[in-house]
C-alpha positions in Angstrom: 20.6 -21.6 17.6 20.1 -23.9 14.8 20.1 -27.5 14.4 22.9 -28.7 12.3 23.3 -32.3 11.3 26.1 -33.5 9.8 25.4 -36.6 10.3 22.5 -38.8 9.3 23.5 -40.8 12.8 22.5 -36.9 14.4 18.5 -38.2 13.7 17.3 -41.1 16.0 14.4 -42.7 14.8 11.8 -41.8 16.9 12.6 -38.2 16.4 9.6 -36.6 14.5 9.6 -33.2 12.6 6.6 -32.0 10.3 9.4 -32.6 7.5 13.1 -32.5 6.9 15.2 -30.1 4.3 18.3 -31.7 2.4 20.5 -29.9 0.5 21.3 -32.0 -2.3 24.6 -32.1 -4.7 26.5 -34.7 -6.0 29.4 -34.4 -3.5 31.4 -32.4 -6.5 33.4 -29.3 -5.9 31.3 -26.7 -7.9 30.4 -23.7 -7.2 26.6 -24.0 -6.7 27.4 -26.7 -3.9 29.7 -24.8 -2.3 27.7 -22.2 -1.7 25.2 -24.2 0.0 28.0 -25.9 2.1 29.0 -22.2 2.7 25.2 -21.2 3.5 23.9 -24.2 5.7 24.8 -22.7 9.0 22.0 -19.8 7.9 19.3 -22.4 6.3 20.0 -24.5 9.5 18.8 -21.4 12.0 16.3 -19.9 9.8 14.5 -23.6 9.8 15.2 -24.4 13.2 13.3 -21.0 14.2 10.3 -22.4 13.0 10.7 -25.1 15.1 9.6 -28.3 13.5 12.0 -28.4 10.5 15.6 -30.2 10.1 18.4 -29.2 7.6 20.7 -31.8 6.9 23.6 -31.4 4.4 26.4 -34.3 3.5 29.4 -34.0 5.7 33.4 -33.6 3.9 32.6 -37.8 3.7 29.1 -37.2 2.4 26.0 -40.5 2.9 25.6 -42.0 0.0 22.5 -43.9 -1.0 20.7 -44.6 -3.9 17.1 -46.0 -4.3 14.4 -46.1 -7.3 12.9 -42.5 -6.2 16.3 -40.3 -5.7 19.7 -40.8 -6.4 22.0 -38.6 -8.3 21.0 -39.5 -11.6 17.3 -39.8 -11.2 14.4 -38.0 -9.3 11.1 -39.6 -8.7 11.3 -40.6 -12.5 13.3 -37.9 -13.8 16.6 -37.5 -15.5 18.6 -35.3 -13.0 20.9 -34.6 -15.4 19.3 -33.8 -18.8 16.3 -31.7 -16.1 19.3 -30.0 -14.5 17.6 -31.0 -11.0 20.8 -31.2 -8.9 21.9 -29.6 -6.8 19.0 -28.8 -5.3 17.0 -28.2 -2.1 14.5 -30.9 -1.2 12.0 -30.9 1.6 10.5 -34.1 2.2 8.6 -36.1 4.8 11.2 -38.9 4.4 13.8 -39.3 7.6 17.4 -39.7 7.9 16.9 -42.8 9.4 15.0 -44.0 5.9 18.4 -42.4 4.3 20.4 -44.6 6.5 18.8 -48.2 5.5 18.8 -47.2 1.9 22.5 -46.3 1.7 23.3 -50.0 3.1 20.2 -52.0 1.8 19.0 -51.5 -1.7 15.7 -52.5 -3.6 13.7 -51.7 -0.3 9.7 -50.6 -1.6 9.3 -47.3 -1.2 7.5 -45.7 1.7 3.4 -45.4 1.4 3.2 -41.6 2.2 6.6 -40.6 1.0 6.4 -36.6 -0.3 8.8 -34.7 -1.6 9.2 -30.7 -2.7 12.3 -29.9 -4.8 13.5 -26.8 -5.9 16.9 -27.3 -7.9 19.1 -24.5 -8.2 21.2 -25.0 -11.7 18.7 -24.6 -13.9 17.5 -21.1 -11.8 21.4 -19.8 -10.6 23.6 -18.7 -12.9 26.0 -17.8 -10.2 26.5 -17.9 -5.9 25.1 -15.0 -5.4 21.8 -15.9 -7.0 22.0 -19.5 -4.8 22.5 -17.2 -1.8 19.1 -14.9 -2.5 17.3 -17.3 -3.5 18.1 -19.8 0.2 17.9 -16.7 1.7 14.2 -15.9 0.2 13.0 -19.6 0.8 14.3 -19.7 4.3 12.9 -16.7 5.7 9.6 -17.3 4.1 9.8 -20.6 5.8 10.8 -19.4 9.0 8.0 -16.4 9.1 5.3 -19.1 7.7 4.7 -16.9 4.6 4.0 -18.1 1.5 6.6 -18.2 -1.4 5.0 -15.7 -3.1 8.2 -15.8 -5.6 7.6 -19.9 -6.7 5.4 -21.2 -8.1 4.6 -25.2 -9.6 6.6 -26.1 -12.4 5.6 -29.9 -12.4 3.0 -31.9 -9.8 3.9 -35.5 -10.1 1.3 -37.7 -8.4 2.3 -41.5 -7.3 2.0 -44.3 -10.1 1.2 -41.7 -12.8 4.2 -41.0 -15.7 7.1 -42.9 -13.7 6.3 -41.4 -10.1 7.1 -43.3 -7.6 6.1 -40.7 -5.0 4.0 -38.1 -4.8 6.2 -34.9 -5.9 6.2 -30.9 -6.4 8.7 -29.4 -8.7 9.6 -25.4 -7.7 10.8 -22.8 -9.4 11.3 -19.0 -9.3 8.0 -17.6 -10.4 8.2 -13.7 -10.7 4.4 -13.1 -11.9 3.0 -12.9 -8.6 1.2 -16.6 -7.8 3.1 -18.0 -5.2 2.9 -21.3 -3.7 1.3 -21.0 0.4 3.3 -22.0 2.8 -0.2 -23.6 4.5 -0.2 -25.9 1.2 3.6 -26.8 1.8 2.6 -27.9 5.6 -0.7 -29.8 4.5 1.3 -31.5 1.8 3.2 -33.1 4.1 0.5 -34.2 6.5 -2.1 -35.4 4.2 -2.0 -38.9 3.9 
């Protein structure tokens, strides 16, 4: 059964995961969101299955927060917009609870080891059923610790070089065969 939090209250604290997956949109009614609204009851058991991963999704209400490295207009020093980087899935070491003080107290600095790996969908889907094989495809390699042979590193930001604010990996489809490992995706996150 997997873990679904519709909720950033769901997280407490002190709860600890090797890192957490959002499924980001701007809280619009378009077809790309919906059909990871429609989908997150799959991504949250195919994560949960691997045991130390979270999905969290924006409930009918949605959290709003805002804060120099993500909001719905920029990405760790990227246009969201003119990059077509929302809506998106990010994995990241950052917790809900982090979410929770940002969305009521702005201008906070921004956390020491903060990571983040993004893949956005608009720029990759040109309709639901590509969103839907493509959460499918990074779920299940997830979940079976396999590496995305299908993705590979668009762009490698690293923190306090060209805007960064964070250290950040930029995903996309990659059909030629050099995938991005799975081990690299868990290191990433525990490297300090």
């Amino acid at each position: 059964m997997g873990l679904m939090v519709h909720s950033l209250e769901g997280i407490p604290e002190e709860h600890h995961r090797d890192y957490f997956i959002y499924l980001l949109d701007y809280g619009w009614n378009e077809p790309l969101s919906n059909a990871l609204k429609s989908n997150f009851g799959q991504m949250a058991t195919l994560a949960s299955e691997k045991k130390n991963a979270v999905v969290i999704m924006r409930t009918d209400a949605g959290v709003h927060f805002s804060d120099e490295v993500l909001s719905w207009h920029n990405i760790n020093g990227d246009d969201a917009d003119r990059e077509q980087l929302l809506p998106a899935i990010l994995i990241t070491n950052r917790h809900p609870a982090e979410f929770r003080k940002r969305a009521v107290k702005e201008n906070d600095a921004v956390e020491q080891n903060l990571k983040m790996i993004l893949f956005p969908l608009k720029k990759y889907c040109k309709d639901t059923t590509e969103v839907v094989a493509l959460i499918q495809q990074i779920f299940t390699s997830i979940k079976q610790g396999k590496d995305l042979d299908n993705f590979g590193i668009v762009r490698e930001k690293k923190k306090g070089f060209g805007g960064a604010l964070a250290n950040s990996i930029l995903l996309e489809p990659n059909f030629a065969g050099v995938g991005f490992s799975f081990n690299k995706l868990i290191n990433y996150f525990k490297e300090k």
